[in-house]
TORLO-169652 format. One record per residue (C-alpha): z negated, x, y; residue number from 1. Coordinates in steps of 0.2 Angstrom, whole numbers, plus 5000, padded with zeros to 4 digits. Layout:
<nodes>
<node><z>Z</z><x>X</x><y>Y</y><num>NUM</num></node>
...
</nodes>
This chain:
<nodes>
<node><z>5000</z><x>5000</x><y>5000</y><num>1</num></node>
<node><z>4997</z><x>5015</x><y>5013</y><num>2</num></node>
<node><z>5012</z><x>5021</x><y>5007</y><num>3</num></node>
<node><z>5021</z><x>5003</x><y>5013</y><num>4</num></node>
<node><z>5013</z><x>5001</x><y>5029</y><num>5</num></node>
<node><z>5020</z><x>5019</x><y>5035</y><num>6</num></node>
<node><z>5036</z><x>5014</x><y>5028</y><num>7</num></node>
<node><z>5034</z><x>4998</x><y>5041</y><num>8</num></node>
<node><z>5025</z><x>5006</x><y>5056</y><num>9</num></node>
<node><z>5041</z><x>5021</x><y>5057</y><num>10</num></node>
<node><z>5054</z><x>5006</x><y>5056</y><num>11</num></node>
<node><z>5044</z><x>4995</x><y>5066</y><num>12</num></node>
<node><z>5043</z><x>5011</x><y>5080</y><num>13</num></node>
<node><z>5061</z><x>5016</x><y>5079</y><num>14</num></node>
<node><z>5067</z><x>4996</x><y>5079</y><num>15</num></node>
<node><z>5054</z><x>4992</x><y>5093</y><num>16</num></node>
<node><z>5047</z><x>5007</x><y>5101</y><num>17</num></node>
<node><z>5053</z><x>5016</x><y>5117</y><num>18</num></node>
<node><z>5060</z><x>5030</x><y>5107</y><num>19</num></node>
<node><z>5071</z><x>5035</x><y>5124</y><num>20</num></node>
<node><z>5054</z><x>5038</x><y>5136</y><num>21</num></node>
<node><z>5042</z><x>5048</x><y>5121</y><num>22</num></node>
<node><z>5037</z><x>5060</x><y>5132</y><num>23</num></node>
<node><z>5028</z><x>5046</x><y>5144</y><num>24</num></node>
<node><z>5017</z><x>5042</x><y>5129</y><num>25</num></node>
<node><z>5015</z><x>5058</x><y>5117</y><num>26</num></node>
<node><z>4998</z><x>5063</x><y>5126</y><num>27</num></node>
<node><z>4991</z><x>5047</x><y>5123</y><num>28</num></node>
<node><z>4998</z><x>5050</x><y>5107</y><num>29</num></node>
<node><z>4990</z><x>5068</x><y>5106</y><num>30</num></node>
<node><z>4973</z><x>5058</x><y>5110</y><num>31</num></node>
<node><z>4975</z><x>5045</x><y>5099</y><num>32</num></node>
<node><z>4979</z><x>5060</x><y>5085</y><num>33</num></node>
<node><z>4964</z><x>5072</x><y>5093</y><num>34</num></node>
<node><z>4951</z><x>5055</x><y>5091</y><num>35</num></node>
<node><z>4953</z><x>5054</x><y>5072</y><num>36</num></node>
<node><z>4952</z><x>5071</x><y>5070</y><num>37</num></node>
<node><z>4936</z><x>5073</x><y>5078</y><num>38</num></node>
<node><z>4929</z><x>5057</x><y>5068</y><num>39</num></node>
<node><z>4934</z><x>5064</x><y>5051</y><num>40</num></node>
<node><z>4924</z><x>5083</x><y>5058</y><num>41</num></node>
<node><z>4910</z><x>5073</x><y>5065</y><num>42</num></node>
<node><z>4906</z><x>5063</x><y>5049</y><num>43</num></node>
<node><z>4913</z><x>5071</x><y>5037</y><num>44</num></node>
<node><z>4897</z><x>5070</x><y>5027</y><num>45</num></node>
<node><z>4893</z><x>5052</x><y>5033</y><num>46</num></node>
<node><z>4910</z><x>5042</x><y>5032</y><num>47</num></node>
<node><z>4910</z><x>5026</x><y>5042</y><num>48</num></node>
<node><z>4927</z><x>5019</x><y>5033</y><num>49</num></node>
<node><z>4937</z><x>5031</x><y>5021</y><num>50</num></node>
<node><z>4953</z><x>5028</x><y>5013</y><num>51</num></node>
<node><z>4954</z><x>5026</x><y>4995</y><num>52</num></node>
<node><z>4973</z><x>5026</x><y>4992</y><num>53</num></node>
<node><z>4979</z><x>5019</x><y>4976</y><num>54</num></node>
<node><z>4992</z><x>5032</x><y>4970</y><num>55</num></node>
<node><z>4990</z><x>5051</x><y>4967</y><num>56</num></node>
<node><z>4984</z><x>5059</x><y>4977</y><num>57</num></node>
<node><z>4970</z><x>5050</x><y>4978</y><num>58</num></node>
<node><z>4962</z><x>5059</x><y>4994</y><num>59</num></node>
<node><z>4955</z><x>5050</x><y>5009</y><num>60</num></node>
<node><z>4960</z><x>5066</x><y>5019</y><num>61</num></node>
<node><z>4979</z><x>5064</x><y>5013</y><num>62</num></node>
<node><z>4979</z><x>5049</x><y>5019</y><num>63</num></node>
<node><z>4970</z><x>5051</x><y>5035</y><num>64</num></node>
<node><z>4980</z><x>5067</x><y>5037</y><num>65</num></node>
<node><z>4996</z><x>5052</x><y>5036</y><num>66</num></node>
<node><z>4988</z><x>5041</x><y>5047</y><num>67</num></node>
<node><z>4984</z><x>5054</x><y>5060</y><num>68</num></node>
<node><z>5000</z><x>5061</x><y>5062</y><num>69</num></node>
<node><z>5012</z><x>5046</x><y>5058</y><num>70</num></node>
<node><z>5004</z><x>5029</x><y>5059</y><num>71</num></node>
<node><z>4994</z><x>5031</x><y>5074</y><num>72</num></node>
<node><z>5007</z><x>5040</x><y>5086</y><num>73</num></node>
<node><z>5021</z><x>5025</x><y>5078</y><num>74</num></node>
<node><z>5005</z><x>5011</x><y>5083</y><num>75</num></node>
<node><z>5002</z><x>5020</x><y>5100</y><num>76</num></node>
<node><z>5022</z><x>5021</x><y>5104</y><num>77</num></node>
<node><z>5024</z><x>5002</x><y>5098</y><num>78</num></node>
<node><z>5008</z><x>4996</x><y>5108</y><num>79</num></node>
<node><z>5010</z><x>5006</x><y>5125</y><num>80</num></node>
<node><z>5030</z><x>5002</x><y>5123</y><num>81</num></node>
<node><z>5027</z><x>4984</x><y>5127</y><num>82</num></node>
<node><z>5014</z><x>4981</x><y>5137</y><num>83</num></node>
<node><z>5014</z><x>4971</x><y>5149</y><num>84</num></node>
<node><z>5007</z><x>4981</x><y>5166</y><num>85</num></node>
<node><z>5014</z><x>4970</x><y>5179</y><num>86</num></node>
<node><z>5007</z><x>4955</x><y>5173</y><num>87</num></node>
<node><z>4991</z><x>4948</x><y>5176</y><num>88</num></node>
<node><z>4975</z><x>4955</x><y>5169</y><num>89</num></node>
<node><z>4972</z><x>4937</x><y>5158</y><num>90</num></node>
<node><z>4989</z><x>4941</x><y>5151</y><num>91</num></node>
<node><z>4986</z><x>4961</x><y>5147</y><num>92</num></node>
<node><z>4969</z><x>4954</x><y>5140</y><num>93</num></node>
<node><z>4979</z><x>4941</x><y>5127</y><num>94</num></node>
<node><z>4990</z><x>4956</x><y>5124</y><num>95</num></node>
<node><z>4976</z><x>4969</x><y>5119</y><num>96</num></node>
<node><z>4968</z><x>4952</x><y>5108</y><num>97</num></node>
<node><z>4986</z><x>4952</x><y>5098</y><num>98</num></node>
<node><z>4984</z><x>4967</x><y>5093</y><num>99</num></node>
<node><z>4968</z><x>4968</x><y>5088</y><num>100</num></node>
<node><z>4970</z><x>4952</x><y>5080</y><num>101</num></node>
<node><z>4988</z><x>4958</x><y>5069</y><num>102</num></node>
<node><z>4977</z><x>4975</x><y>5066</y><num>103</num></node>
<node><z>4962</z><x>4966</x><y>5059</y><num>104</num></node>
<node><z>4975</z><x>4956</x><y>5048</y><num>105</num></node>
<node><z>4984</z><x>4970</x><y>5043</y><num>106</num></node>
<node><z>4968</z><x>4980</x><y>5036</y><num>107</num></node>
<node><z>4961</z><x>4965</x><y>5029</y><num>108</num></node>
<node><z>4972</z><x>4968</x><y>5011</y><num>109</num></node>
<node><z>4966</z><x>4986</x><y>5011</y><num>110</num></node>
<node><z>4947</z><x>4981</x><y>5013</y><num>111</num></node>
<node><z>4947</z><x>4967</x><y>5001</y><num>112</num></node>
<node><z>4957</z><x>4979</x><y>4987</y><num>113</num></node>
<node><z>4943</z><x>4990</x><y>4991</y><num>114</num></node>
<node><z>4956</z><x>5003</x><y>4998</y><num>115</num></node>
<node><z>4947</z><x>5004</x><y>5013</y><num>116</num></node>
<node><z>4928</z><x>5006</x><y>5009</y><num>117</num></node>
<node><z>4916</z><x>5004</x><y>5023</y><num>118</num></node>
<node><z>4898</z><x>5014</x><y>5023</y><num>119</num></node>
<node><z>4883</z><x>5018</x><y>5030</y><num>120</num></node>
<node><z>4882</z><x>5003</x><y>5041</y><num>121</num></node>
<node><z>4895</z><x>4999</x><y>5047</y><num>122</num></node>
<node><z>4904</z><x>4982</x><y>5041</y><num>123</num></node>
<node><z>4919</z><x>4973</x><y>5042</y><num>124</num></node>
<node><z>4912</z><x>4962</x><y>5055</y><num>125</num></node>
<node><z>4910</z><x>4976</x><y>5067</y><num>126</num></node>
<node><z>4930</z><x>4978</x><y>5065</y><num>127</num></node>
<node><z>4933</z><x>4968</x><y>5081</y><num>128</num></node>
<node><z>4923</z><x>4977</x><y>5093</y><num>129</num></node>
<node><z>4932</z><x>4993</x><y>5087</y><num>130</num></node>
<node><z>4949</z><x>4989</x><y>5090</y><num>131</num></node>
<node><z>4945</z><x>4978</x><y>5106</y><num>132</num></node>
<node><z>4939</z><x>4997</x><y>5111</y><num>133</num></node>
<node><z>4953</z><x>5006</x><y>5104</y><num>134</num></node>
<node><z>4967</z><x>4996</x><y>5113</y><num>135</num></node>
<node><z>4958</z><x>4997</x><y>5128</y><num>136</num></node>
<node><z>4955</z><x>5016</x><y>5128</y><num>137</num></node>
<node><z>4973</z><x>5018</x><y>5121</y><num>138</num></node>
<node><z>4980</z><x>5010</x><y>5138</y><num>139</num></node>
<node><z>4967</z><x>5017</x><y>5149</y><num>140</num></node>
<node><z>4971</z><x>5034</x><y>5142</y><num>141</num></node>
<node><z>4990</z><x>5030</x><y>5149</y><num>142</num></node>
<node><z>4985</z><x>5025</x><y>5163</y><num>143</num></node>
<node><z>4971</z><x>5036</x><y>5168</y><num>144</num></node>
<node><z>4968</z><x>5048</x><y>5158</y><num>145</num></node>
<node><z>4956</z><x>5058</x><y>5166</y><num>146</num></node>
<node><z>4943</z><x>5044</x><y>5168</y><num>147</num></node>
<node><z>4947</z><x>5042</x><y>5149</y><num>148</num></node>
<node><z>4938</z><x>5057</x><y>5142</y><num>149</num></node>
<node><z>4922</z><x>5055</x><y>5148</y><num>150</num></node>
<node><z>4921</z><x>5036</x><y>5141</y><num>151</num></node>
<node><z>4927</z><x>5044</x><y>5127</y><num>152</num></node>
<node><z>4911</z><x>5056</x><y>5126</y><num>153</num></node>
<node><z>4899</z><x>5042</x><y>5130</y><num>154</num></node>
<node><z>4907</z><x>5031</x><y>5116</y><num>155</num></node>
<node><z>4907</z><x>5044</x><y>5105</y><num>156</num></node>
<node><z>4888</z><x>5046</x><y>5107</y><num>157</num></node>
<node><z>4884</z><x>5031</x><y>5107</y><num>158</num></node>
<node><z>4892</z><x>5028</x><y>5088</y><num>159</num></node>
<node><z>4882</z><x>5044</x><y>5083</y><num>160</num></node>
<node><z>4866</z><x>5036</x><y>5088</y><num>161</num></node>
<node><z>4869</z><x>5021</x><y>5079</y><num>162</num></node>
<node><z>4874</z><x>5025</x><y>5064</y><num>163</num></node>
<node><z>4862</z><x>5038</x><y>5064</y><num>164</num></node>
<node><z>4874</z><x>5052</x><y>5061</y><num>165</num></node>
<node><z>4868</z><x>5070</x><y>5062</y><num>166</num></node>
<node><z>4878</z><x>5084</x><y>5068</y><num>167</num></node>
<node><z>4875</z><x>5101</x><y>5055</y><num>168</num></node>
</nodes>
C-alpha cells in the first residue's frame, strides 16, 4: 500500500502540481524534508507513529526514508500549487480543512491494517490537530519563512514535553 500511494502522490504532482515554478516551493519542500528527519533523530527510541510496510523490506526507516524524500515534497508541491492566497481567509481555512480531511482519509487504511502503528501516547484522535498544524506551518513556511522556524522550535518542544520524550 505505501508502495501505491507514492505511485499516486508522483502522478498526482506531475498531473496537478506546478512542475514549471519548483524552485518557488523546493525550500518549503527542503523544510518539509528537514521536519521528518529531525522527528525520526529525535525519537528514534520513542516512535510516535512508525511505518510497518507490508512487503520486503520491511523497515519503517525505508519507508520513511520514501516518504521524506518523495511523498512529502510531491504533497508539499500539490498543496502550496493550489492554494488559494487571494481569497479570503474563511476560504484558505476550508482549503487547509480539505486537506487535512483527504489526509486523515488517506491514512485511515494504513492505521486500521495496522501499517501505521501509533505509540507512546499518542492516538489516532490526535491525527487532526497534527495535520491542521502541518498545513498551516507548510503555508506559513511559504509565506514567511523566517517567522516559521521559531514556531517550529516551540512546537517541537512542546511535543517533547508531552509525550515525555527524552533527548540522549
Amino acid at each position: 500500500m505505501y508502495a501505491l500511494l507514492t505511485v499516486i502522490l508522483i502522478g498526482m504532482a506531475f498531473w496537478k502540481g506546478d512542475w514549471r515554478h519548483w524552485q518557488k516551493y523546493i525550500l518549503t519542500m527542503f523544510y518539509v524534508s528537514t521536519c521528518n528527519l529531525l522527528y525520526n533523530l529525535l525519537c528514534k527510541d520513542h516512535m510516535l507513529w512508525k511505518h510497518s510496510p507490508e512487503v520486503f523490506p520491511k523497515s519503517h526507516t525505508m519507508v520513511d526514508v520514501v516518504f521524506t524524500f518523495i511523498n512529502l515534497p510531491a504533497l508539499v508541491l500539490l498543496y502550496l500549487s493550489h492554494y488559494p492566497y487571494s481569497k479570503p481567509r474563511s476560504k484558505q481555512a476550508l482549503y487547509i480543512m480539505k486537506w487535512v480531511v483527504g489526509s486523515l482519509i488517506v491514512e485511515y487504511p494504513f492505521y486500521k491494517m495496522h501499517l501505521l502503528i501509533l505509540n507512546n501516547g499518542y492516538a489516532y484522535w490526535m491525527e487532526p490537530f497534527f495535520y491542521t498544524i502541518m498545513y498551516v506551518m507548510i503555508r506559513l513556511h511559504y509565506t514567511r519563512p523566517l517567522l516559521t522556524y521559531p514556531i517550529s522550535v516551540v512546537i517541537i518542544v512542546f511535543m517533547l514535553r508531552f509525550f515525555d520524550i527524552l533527548l540522549k
